[in-house]
Backbone as CSV, one residue per row, in Angstrom:
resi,resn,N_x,N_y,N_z,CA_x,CA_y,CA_z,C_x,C_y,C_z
1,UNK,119.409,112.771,113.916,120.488,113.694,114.207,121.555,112.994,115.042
2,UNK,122.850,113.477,114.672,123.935,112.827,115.280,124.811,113.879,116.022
3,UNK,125.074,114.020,117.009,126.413,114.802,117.226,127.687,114.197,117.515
4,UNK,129.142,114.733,117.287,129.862,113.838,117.375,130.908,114.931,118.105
5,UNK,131.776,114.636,118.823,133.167,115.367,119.596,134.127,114.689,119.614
6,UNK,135.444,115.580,118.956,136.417,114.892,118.661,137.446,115.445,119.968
7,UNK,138.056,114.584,120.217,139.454,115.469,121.359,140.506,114.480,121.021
8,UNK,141.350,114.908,121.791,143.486,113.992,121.855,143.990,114.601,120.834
9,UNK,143.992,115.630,119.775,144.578,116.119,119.274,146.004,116.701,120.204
10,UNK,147.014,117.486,119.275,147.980,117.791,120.147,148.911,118.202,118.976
11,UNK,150.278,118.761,119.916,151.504,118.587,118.963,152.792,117.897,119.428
12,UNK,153.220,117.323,118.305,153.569,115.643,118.479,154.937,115.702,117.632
13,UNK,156.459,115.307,117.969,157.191,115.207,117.212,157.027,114.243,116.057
14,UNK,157.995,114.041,114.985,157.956,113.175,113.848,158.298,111.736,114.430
15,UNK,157.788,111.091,114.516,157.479,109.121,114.933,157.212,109.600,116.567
16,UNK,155.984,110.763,117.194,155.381,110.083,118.076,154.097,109.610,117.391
17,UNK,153.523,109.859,118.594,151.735,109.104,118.541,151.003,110.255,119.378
18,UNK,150.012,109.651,118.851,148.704,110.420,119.362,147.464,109.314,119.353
19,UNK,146.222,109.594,120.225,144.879,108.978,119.948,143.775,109.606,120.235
20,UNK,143.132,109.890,118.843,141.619,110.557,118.805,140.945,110.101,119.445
21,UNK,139.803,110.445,120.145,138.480,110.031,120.394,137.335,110.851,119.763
22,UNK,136.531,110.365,119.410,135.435,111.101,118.900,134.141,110.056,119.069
23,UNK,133.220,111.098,120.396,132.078,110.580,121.394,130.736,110.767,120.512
24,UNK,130.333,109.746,119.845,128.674,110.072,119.110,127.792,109.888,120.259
25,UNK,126.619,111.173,119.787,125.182,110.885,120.372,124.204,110.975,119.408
26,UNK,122.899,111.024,120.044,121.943,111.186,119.105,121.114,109.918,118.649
27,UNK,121.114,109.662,117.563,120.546,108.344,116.669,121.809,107.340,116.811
28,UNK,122.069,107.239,117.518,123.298,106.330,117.237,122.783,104.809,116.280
29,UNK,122.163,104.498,116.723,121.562,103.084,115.773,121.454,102.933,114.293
30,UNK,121.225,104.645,114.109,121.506,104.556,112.560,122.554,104.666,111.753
31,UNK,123.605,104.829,112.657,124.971,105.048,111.972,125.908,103.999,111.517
32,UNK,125.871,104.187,110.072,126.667,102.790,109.522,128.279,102.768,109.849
33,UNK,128.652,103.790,109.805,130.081,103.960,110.066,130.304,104.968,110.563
34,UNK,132.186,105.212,111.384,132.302,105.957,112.000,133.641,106.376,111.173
35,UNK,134.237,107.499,111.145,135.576,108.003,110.551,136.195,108.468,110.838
36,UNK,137.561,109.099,110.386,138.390,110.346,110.156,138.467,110.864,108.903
37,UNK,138.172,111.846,109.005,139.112,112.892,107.721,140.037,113.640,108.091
38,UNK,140.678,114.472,107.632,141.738,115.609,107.844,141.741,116.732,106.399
39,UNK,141.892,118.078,107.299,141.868,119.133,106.317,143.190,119.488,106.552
40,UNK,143.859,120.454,105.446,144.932,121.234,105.934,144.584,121.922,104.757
41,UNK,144.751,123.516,105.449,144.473,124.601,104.573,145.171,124.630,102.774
42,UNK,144.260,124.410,102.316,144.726,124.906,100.520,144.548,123.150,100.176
43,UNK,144.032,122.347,100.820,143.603,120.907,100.424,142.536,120.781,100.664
44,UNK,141.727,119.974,100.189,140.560,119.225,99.980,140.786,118.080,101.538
45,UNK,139.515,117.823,102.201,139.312,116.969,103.145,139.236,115.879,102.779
46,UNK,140.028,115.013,103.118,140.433,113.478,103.019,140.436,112.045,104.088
47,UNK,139.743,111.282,103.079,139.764,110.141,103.773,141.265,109.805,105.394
48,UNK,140.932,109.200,105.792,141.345,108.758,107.015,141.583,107.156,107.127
49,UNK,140.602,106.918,107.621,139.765,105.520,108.215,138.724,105.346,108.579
50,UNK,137.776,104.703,108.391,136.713,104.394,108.994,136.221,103.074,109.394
51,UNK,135.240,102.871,110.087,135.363,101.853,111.113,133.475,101.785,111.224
52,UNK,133.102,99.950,110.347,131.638,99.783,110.187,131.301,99.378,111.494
53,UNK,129.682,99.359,111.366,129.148,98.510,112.514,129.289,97.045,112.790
54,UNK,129.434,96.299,111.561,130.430,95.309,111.325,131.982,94.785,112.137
55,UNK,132.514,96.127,112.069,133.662,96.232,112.867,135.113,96.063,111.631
56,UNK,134.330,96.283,110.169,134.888,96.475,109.212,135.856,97.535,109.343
57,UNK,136.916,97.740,108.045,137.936,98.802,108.934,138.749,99.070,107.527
58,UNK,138.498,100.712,107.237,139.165,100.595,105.818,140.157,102.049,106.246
59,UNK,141.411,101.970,105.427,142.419,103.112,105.724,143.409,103.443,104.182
60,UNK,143.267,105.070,104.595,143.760,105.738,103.296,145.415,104.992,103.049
61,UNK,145.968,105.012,101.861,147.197,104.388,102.028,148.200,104.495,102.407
62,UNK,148.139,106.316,102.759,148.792,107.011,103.380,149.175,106.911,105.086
63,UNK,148.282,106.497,105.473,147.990,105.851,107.009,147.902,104.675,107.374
64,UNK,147.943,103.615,106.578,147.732,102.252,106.449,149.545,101.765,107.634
65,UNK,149.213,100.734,108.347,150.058,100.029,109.252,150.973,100.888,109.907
66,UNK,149.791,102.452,110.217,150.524,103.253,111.135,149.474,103.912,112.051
67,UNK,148.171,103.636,111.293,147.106,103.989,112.216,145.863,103.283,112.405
68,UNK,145.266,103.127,113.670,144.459,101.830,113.745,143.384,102.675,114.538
69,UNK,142.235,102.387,113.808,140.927,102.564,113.925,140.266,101.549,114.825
70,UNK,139.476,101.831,116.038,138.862,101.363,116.832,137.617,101.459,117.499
71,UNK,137.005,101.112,117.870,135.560,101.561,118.552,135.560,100.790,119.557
72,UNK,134.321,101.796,120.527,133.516,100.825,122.094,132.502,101.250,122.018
73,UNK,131.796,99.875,121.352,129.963,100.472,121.644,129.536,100.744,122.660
74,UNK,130.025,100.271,123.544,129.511,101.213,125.166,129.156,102.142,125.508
75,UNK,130.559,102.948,125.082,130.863,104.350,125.135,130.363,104.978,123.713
76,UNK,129.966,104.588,122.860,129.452,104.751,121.111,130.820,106.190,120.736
77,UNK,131.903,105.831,120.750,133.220,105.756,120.937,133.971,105.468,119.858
78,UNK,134.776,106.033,119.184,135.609,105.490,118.169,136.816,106.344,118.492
79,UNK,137.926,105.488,117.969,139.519,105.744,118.582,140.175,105.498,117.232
80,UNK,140.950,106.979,117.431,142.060,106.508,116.195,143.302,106.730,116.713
81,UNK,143.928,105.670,117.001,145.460,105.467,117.005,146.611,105.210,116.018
82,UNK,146.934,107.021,116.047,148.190,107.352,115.155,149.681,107.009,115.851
83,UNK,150.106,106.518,115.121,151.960,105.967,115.557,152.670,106.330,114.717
84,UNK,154.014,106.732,114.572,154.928,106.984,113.597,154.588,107.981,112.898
85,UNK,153.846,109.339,113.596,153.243,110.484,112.658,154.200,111.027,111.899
86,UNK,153.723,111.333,110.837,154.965,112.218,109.978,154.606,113.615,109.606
87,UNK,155.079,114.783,109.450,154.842,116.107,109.557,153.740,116.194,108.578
88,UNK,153.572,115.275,107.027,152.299,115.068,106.550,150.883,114.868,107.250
89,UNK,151.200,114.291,108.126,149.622,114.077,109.364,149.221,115.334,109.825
90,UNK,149.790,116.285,109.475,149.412,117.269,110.253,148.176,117.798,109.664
91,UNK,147.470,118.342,110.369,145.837,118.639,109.677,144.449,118.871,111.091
92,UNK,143.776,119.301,110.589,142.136,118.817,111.567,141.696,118.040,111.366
93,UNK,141.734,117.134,112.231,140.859,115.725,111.635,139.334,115.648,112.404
94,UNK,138.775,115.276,111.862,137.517,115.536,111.471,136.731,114.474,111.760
95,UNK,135.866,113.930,112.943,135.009,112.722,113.155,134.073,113.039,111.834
96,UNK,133.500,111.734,111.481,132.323,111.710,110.603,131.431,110.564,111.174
97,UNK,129.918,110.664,110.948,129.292,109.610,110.608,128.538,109.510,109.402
98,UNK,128.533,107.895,109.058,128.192,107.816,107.915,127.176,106.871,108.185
99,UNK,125.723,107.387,107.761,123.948,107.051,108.720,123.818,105.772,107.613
100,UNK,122.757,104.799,107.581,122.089,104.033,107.395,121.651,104.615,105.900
101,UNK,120.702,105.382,106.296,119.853,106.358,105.255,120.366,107.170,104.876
102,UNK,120.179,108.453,103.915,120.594,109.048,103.006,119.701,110.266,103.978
103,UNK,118.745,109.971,104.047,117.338,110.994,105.206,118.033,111.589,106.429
104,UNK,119.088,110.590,106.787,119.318,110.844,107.990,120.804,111.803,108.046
105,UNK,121.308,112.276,106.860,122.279,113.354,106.344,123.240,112.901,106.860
106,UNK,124.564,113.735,106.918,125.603,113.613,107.340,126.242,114.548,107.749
107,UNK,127.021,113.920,108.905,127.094,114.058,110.406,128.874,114.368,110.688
108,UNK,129.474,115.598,111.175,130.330,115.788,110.771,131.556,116.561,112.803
109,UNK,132.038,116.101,113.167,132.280,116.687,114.193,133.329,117.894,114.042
110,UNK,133.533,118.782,114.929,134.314,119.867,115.160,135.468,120.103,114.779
111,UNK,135.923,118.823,114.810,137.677,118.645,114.696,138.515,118.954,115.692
112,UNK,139.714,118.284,115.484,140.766,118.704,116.693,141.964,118.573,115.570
113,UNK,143.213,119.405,116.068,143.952,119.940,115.570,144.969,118.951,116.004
114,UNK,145.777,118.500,114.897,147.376,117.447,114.995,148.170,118.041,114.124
115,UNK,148.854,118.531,115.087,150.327,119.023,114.331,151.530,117.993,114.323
116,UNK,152.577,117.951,113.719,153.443,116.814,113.689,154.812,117.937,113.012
117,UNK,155.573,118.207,114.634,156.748,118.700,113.649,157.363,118.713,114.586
118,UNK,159.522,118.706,114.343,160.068,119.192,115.003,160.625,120.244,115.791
């Protein structure tokens, strides 16, 4: 079992920034990766970024060289730093983990809310 808490959401004009955190506990050892998604009502939940134990680092194209995915195993910690938001970012974004095993299900946090408008 994993739990995960997302916070730094906010509302943010068009080209500020914002930065997620989203705090895992639990099994942490089994978790292959860490993510974002985002919902916005009358859409389907969508890729983000995610960020391996590796320190691998993959991003939707939509977000690509505007948002940077990070972690601190310390803190078992992952950071997403949005820049240049555009009123499209707006959504719940959504921590995920993505476990080792298939046994060990998937792991989905609360969300926090990013609005992006003038």
């Amino acid at each position: 079992q994993v739990q995960l808490v997302e916070s730094g959401g906010g509302l943010v004009e068009p080209g500020g920034s914002l930065r997620l955190s989203c705090a895992a506990s639990g099994n942490i050892l089994m978790i292959f990766a860490l993510g974002w998604y985002r919902q916005t009502p009358g859409k389907q939940r969508e890729f983000v970024a995610d960020i391996a134990v590796d320190s691998s680092t993959k991003y939707a194209d939509s977000v690509k060289d505007r948002f940077t995915i990070s972690k601190n195993n310390a803190k078992n910690t992952t950071y997403l730093q949005m820049n240049n938001l555009k009123p499209e970012d707006t959504g719940i974004y959504y921590c995920h983990a993505e476990m080792e095993y298939s046994d060990y299900g998937d792991h989905w946090g609360q969300g926090t809310q990013v609005t992006v408008s003038s």
